[in-house]
C-alpha positions as CSV (number, residue, x, y, z in Angstrom):
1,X,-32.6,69.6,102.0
2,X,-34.2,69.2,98.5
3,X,-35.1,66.1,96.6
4,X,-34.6,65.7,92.9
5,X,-36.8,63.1,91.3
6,X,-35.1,60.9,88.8
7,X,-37.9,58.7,87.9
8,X,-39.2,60.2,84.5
9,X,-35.4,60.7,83.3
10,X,-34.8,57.0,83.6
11,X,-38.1,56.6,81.9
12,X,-37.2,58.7,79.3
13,X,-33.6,57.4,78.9
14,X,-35.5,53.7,78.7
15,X,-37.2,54.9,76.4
16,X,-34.8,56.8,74.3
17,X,-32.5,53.6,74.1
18,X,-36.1,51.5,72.7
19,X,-36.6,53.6,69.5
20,X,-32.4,53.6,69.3
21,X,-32.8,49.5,69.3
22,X,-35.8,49.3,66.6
23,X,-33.9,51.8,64.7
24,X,-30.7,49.8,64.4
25,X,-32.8,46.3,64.1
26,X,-35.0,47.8,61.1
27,X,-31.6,49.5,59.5
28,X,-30.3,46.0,60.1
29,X,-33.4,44.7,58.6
30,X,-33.2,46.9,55.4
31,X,-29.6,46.1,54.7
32,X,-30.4,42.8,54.8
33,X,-33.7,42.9,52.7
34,X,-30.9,44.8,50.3
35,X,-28.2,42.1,50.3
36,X,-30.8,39.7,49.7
37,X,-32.1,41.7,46.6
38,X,-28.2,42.6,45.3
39,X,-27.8,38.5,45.6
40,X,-30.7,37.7,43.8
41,X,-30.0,40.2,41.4
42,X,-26.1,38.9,40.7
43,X,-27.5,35.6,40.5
44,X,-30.1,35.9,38.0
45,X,-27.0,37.7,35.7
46,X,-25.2,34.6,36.3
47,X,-28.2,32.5,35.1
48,X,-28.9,34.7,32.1
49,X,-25.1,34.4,30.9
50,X,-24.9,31.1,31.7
51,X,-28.2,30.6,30.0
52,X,-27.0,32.6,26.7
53,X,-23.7,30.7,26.8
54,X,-26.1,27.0,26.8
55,X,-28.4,28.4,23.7
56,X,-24.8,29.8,22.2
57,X,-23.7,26.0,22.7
58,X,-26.5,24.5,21.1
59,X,-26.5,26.3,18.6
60,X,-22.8,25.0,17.9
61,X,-23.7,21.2,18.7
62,X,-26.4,21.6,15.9
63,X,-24.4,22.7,13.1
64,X,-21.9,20.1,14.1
65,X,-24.4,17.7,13.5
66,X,-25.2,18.9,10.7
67,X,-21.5,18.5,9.3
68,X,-21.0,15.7,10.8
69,X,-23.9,14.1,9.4
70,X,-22.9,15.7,5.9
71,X,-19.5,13.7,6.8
72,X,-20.9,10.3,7.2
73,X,-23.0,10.9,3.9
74,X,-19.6,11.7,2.2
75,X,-18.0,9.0,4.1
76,X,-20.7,6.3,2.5
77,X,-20.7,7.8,-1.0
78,X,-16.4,7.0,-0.5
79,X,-16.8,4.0,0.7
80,X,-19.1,3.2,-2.3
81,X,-16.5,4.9,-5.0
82,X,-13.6,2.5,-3.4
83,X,-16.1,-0.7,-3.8
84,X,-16.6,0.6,-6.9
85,X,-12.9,1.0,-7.8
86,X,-12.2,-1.9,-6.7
87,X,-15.0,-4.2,-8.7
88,X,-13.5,-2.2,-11.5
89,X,-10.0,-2.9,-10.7
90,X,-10.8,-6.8,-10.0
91,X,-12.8,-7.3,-13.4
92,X,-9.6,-5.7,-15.3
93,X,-7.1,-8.0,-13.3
94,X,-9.4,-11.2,-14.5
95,X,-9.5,-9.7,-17.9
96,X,-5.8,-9.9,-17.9
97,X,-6.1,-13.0,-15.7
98,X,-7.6,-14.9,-18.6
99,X,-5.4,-13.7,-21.2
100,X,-2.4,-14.8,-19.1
101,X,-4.1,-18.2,-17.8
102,X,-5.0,-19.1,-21.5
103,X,-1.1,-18.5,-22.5
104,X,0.4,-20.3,-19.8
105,X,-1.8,-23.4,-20.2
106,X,-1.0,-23.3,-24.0
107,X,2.9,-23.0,-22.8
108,X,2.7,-25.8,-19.6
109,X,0.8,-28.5,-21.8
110,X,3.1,-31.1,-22.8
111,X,3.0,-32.8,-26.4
112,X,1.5,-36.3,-24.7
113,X,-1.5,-34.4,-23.2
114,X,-4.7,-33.0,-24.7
115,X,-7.8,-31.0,-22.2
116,X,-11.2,-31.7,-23.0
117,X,-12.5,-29.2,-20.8
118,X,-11.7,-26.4,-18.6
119,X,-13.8,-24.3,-15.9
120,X,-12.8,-21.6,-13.4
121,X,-14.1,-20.9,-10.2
122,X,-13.1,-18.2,-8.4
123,X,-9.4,-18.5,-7.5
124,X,-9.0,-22.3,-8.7
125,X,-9.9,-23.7,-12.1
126,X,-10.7,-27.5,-12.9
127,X,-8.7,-29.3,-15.7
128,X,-10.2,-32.6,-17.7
129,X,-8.4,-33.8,-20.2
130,X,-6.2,-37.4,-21.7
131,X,-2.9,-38.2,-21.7
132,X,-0.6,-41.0,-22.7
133,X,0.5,-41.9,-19.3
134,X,0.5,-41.2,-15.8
135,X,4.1,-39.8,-16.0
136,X,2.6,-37.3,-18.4
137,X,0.0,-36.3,-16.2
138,X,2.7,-35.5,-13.8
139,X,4.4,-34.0,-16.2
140,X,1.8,-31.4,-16.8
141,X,1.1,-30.9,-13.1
142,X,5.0,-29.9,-12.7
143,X,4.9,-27.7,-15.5
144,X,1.5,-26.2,-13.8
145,X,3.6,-25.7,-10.6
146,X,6.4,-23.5,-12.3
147,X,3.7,-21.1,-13.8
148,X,3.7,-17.6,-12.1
149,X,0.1,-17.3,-12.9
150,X,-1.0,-21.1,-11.5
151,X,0.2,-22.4,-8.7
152,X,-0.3,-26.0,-6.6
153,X,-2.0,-28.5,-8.9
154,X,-4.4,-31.4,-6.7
155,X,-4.8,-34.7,-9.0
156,X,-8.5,-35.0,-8.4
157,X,-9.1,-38.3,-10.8
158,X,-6.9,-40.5,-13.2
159,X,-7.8,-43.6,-14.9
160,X,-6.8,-45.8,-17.7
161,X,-9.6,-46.3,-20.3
162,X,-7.9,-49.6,-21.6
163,X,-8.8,-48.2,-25.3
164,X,-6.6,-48.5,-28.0
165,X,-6.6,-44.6,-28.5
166,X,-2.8,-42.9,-28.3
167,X,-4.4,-41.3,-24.8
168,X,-6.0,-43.6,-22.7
169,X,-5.7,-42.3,-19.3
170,X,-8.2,-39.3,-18.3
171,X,-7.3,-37.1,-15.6
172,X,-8.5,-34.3,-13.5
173,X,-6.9,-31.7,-11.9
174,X,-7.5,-28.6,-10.0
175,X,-5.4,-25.9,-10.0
176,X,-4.9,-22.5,-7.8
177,X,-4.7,-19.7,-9.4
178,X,-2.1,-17.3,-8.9
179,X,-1.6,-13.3,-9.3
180,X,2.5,-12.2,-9.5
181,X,3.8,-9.4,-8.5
182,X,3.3,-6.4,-10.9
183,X,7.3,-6.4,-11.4
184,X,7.0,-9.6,-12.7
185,X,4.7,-9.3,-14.7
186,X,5.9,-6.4,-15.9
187,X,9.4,-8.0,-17.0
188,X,7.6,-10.8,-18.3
189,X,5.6,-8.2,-20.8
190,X,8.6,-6.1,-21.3
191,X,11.0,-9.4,-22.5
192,X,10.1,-9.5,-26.0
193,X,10.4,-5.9,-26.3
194,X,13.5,-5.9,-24.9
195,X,14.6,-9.1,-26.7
196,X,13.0,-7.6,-30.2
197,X,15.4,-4.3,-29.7
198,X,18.8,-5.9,-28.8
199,X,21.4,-5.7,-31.1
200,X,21.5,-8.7,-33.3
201,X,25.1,-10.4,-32.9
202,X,27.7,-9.5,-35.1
203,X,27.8,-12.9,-37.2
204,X,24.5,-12.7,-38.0
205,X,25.0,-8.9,-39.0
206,X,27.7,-10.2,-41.6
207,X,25.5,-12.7,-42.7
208,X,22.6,-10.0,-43.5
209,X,25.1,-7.9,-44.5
210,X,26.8,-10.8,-47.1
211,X,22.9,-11.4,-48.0
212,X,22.6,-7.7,-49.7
């Protein structure tokens, strides 16, 4: 009977299923090596764009800056036109102020009282002056009370001089000033005018009439 050797087939089948093995480990190794590179690729994109979209960004942030800085400046330069108006707008109200605080003391001073001096100080004025009595004095501080353009009135001194003048008590008083309200002020301005151009009652149109 004959007898087949098998040895150098399985040795050559062993071998055969080696170089199969390194094969599909170094494909394996390739693909790999190629994933790795195709990741690294994608991901350095990604950096670049996001990258491009950062500078893009701060780009934008610095021109903001620059408006908003250009905002502030205009901002200052308004707030300094409103101090501005309003300094204006105060020095004309005092202006008018005075005028109306000189009228008003000429129209609240009664007959039996006479100032010596006068100063104003901000929103209050002080008021020196003699009267004939105390009842006078009081007088004058009621009358200062009732003004739209003065307003409480604080006795700050009184005494009698004991001389035989027609005024022997001095006085003192401080005053708060007042500012109405623009309608008043404006129908106090506008009574005149609108007492000056109402028609004159019919007697005393006969009487000019009779007078021609």
């Amino acid at each position: 009977m004959a007898h087949v050797n098998l040895l150098p087939w399985r040795a050559e089948r062993r071998k055969q299923r080696e170089r199969e093995f390194y094969m599909q480990l170094g494909a394996a190794a390739v693909a790999a090596v190629l994933v790795v590179l195709l990741w690294m690729f994608w991901m350095g994109q990604r950096i670049d764009n996001q990258n491009e979209r950062n500078g893009y960004l701060q780009t934008e942030i610095k021109q903001l800056d620059v408006r908003i800085a250009k905002i502030k400046d205009l901002e200052k330069v308004r707030q300094r036109l409103l101090a501005r108006k309003e300094i204006i707008e105060q020095l004309q109200a005092d202006r008018s102020q005075m005028v109306h605080l000189f009228d008003e003391l000429v129209k609240t001073i009664p007959a039996s009282v006479r100032l010596t001096s006068l100063k104003q100080g901000g929103q209050s004025m002080t008021l020196n002056g003699a009267a004939q009595s105390n009842a006078s004095v009081a007088e004058y501080m009621r009358n200062i009370e009732a003004s739209p353009w003065m307003g409480h009135a604080d006795l700050s001194k009184t005494e009698n001089s004991h001389n035989a003048t027609r005024m022997p008590y001095n006085f003192g008083l401080t005053v708060a000033l007042n500012r109405p309200k623009t309608d008043e002020v404006a129908a106090g301005d506008n009574a005149p005018a609108d007492a000056a151009s109402a028609p004159a009652p019919a007697g005393k149109k006969a009487a000019t009439g009779g007078t021609h």
